[in-house]
ZAMARGU-4260 file (C-alpha; in steps of 0.2 Angstrom, whole numbers, plus 5000, padded with zeros to 4 digits):
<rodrens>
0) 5427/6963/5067 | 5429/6974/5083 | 5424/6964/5100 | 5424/6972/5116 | 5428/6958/5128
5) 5423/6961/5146 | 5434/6955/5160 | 5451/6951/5151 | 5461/6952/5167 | 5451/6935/5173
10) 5453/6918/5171 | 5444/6916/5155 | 5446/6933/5146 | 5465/6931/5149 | 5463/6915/5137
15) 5449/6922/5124 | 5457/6939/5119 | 5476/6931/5115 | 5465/6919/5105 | 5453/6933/5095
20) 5468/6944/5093 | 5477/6927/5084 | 5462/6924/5072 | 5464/6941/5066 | 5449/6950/5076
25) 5453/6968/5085 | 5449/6966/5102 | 5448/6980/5115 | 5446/6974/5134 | 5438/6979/5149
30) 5442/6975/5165 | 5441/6982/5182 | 5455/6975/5188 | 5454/6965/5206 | 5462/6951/5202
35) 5478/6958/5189 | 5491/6960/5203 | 5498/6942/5198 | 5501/6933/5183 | 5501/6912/5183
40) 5513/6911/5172 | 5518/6921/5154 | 5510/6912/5137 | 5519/6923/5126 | 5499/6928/5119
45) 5495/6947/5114 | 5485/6957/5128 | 5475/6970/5120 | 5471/6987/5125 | 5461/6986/5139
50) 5449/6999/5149 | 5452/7001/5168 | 5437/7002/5169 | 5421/6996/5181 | 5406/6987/5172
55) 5393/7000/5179 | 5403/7015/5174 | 5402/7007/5156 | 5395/7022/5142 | 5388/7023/5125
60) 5405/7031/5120 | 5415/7015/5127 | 5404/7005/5113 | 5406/7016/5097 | 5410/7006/5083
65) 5412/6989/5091 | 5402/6975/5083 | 5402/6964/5097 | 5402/6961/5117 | 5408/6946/5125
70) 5401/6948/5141 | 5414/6938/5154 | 5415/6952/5170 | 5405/6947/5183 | 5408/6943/5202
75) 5414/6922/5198 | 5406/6908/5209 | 5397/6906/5224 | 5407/6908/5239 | 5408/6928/5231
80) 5392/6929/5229 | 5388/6924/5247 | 5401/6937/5252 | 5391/6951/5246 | 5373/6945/5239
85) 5367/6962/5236 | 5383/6967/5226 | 5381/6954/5215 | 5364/6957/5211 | 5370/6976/5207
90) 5385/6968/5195 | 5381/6955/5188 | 5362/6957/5185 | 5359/6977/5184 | 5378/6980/5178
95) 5376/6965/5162 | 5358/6970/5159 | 5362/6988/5157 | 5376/6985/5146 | 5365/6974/5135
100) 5356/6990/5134 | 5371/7000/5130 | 5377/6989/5117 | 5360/6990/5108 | 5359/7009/5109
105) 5375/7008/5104 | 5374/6997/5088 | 5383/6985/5092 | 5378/6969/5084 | 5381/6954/5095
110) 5382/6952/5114 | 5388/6935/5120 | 5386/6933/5137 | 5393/6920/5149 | 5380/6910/5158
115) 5382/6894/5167 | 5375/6877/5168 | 5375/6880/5188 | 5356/6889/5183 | 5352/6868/5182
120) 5354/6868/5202 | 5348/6850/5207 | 5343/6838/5195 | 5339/6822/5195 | 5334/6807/5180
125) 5339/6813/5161 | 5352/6826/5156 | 5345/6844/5157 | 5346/6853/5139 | 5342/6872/5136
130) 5324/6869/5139 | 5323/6859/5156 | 5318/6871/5169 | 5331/6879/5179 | 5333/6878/5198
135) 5349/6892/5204 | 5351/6889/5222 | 5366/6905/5225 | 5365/6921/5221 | 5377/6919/5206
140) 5365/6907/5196 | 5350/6917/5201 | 5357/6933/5194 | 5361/6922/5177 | 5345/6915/5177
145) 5338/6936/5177 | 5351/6943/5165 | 5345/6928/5152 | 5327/6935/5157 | 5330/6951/5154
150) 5342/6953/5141 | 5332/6942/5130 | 5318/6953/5128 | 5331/6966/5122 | 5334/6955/5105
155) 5328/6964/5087 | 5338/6963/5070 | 5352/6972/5070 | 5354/6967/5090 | 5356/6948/5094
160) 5361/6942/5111 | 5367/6924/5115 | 5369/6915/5131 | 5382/6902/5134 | 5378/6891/5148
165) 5397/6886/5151 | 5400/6868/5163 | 5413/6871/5175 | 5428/6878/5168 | 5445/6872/5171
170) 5464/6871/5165 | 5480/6883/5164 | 5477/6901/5162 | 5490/6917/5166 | 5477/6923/5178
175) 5473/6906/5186 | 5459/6901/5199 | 5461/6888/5210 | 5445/6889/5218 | 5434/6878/5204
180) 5436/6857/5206 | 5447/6850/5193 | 5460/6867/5199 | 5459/6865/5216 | 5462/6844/5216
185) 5476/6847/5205 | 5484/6860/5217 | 5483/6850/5231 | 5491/6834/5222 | 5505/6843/5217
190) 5508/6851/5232 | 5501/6837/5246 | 5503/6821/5235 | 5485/6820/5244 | 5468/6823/5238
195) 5456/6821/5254 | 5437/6825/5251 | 5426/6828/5265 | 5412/6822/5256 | 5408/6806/5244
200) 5411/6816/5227 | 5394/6808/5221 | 5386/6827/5213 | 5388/6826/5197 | 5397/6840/5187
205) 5400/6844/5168 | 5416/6852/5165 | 5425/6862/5149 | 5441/6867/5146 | 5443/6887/5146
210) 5449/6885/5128 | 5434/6876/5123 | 5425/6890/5130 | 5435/6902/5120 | 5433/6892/5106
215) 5413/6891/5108 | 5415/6910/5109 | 5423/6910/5092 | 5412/6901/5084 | 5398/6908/5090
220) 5406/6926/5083 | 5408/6918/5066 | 5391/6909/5063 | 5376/6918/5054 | 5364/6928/5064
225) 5351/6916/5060 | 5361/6903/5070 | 5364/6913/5084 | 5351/6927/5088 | 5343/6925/5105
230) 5348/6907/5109 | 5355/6899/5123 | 5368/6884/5121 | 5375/6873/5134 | 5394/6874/5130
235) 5400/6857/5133 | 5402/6841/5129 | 5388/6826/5134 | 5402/6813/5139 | 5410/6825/5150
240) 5400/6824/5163 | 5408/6816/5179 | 5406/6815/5197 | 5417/6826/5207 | 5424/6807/5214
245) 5427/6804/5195 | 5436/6819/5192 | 5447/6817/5208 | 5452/6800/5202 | 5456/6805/5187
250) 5467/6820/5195 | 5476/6806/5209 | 5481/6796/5191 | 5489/6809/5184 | 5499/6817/5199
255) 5514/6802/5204 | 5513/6796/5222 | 5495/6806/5225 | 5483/6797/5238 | 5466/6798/5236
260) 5450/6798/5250 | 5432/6800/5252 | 5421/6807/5267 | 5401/6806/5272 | 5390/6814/5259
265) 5390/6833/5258 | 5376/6846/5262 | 5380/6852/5244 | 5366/6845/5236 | 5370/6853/5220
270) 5368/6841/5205 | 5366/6839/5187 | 5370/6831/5169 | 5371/6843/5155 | 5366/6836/5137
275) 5376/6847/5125 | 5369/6839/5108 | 5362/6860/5104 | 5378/6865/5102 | 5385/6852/5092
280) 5372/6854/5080 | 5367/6869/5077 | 5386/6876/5079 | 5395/6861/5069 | 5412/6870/5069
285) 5410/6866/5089 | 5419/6853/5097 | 5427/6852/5113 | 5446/6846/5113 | 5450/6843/5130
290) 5444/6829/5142 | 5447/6830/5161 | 5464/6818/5159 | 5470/6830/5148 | 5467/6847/5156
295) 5476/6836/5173 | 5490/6832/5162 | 5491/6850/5157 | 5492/6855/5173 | 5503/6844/5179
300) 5516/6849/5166 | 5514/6867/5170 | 5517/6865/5188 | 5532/6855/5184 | 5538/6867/5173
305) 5535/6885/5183 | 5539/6876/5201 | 5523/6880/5208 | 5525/6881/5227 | 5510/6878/5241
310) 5513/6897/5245 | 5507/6900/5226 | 5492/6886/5227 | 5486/6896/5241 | 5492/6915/5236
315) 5476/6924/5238 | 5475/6932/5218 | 5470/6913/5213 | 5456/6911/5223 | 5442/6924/5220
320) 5434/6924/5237 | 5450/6927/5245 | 5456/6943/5234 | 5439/6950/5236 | 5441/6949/5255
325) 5458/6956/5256 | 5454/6970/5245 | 5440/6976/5256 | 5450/6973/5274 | 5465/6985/5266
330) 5451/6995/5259 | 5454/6996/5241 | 5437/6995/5235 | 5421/7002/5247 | 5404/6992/5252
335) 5399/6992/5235 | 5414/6986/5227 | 5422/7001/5220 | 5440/7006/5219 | 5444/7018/5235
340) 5454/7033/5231 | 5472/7030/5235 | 5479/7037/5253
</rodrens>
């Protein structure tokens, strides 16, 4: 099988396309490319061949004889998205709409598409599943919520989307991000021995591992169409969700000497438990392997190991917002996010 993985240059398609490339699948990547100028660390993984390429400038050609999309590149998180709300809307709702289009004109088979479990927004009582009502509260869920709308219409045999509603990613990847909550605690642990929260840590968050997420990917490639076509999976696990006070416990155990504190409530009111019982029974083959222990523990290992420093916590590459920032004030990339012609 040939799978065309967008954004392999990020934080998640760095660890899927190694891991396709390992099962014996022919991966071709496509990435734009704002976040490649440092790596993490090396894993020793194949990279594949990979299209420097923009999402919007995507053809039919680019999609000639691939049997499947994993849709990954989009502007990441909320802070980005508040940055440049119109962009994103133009990205990561026109751009993954109109490859979905692409991709069927195209014949290509299946498109996976990374969703999130931040569409869930604020909920309160029983955990939200695939058919609770979604609530997005940024631009970056509200443009997931409208890919799932529009790309689902698109379905037909021969063409079947499916839309992975991912928890909150965390753990070690060559192209890291230290701006998603497990990440960030685990930096500044290592590199304050202090965890200090400004708020009480009492929103409740689902997490996943990014190789459970490439592993849900994997799975989802391999099952029968019937299994798959046009449905929407919480990519998870029921018992992880935690509070954000939970997970920075958890964090201040694992890193020696590391003080833990809590503040007032917060303003974000951004809450929700995920139920991920689709998934496990409709995808057997499905189950995560990492817990939040065990993705600190990785971390703290690796840091260990590489000698991270407090000037690599914070260097600007591993934080999305940050990159995106710097690349416009040195103007690399125009208003609508676009690569500038060199000087």
């Amino acid at each position: 099988m040939i799978v065309l993985v967008t954004g392999t240059e990020g934080y998640l398609g760095s660890l899927l396309a190694p891991e396709l490339i390992r099962q014996g699948y022919e991966v071709i990547g496509l990435d734009t490319g704002f976040y490649k100028e440092r790596t993490f660390y090396r894993d020793g993984g194949t990279t594949p061949l990979t299209l420097a390429k923009d999402l919007r400038d995507i053809t039919v050609e680019d999609l000639k004889g691939v049997d499947a999309v994993v849709h990954m590149a989009e502007l990441s998180n909320d802070p980005a998205g508040q940055l440049a709300p119109n962009i994103t809307y133009e990205i990561n709702h026109k751009g993954s709409v109109h490859l979905a289009e692409l991709a069927r004109k195209a014949g290509v088979k299946r498109f996976v598409y990374m969703s999130s479990c931040s569409v869930y927004g604020v909920s309160e009582g029983d955990d939200v599943t695939e058919e609770s009502s979604v609530d997005p509260r940024t631009a970056y869920a509200i443009c997931k919520t409208l890919v799932e709308r529009d790309v689902k219409p698109l379905a037909r045999k021969g063409f079947s989307p499916t839309f992975m509603r991912n928890a909150t990613a965390y753990g070690a990847s060559p192209r890291m991000r230290f701006d998603i909550v497990l990440n960030d605690l685990a930096g500044l642990a290592w590199t304050t021995k202090e965890i200090k929260m400004t708020s009480d840590g009492t929103p409740w968050r689902p997490l996943v591992h990014g190789l459970d997420i490439a592993r849900a990917i994997i799975v989802v490639l391999q099952a029968p169409t019937e299994a798959i076509h046009n449905e929407v999976f919480n990519v998870g696990d029921t018992s992880h969700n935690y509070r954000v006070r939970e997970i920075a416990e958890v964090v201040g155990e694992v890193f020696p000497g590391c003080r833990v504190s809590f503040g007032a409530p917060g303003q974000d009111n951004r809450s929700y438990r995920v139920s991920f019982e689709k998934i496990r029974k409709h995808l057997p083959g499905f189950r995560c392997a990492w817990d939040a222990r065990r993705g600190a523990k990785q971390l703290y290992d690796l840091f260990k190991r590489i000698d991270m420093t407090k000037d690599v916590f914070e260097y600007r590459t591993f934080t999305r917002l940050k990159q995106l920032e710097y690349l416009i004030q040195t103007q690399q990339i125009d208003d609508h996010f676009f690569w500038t012609d060199a000087p």
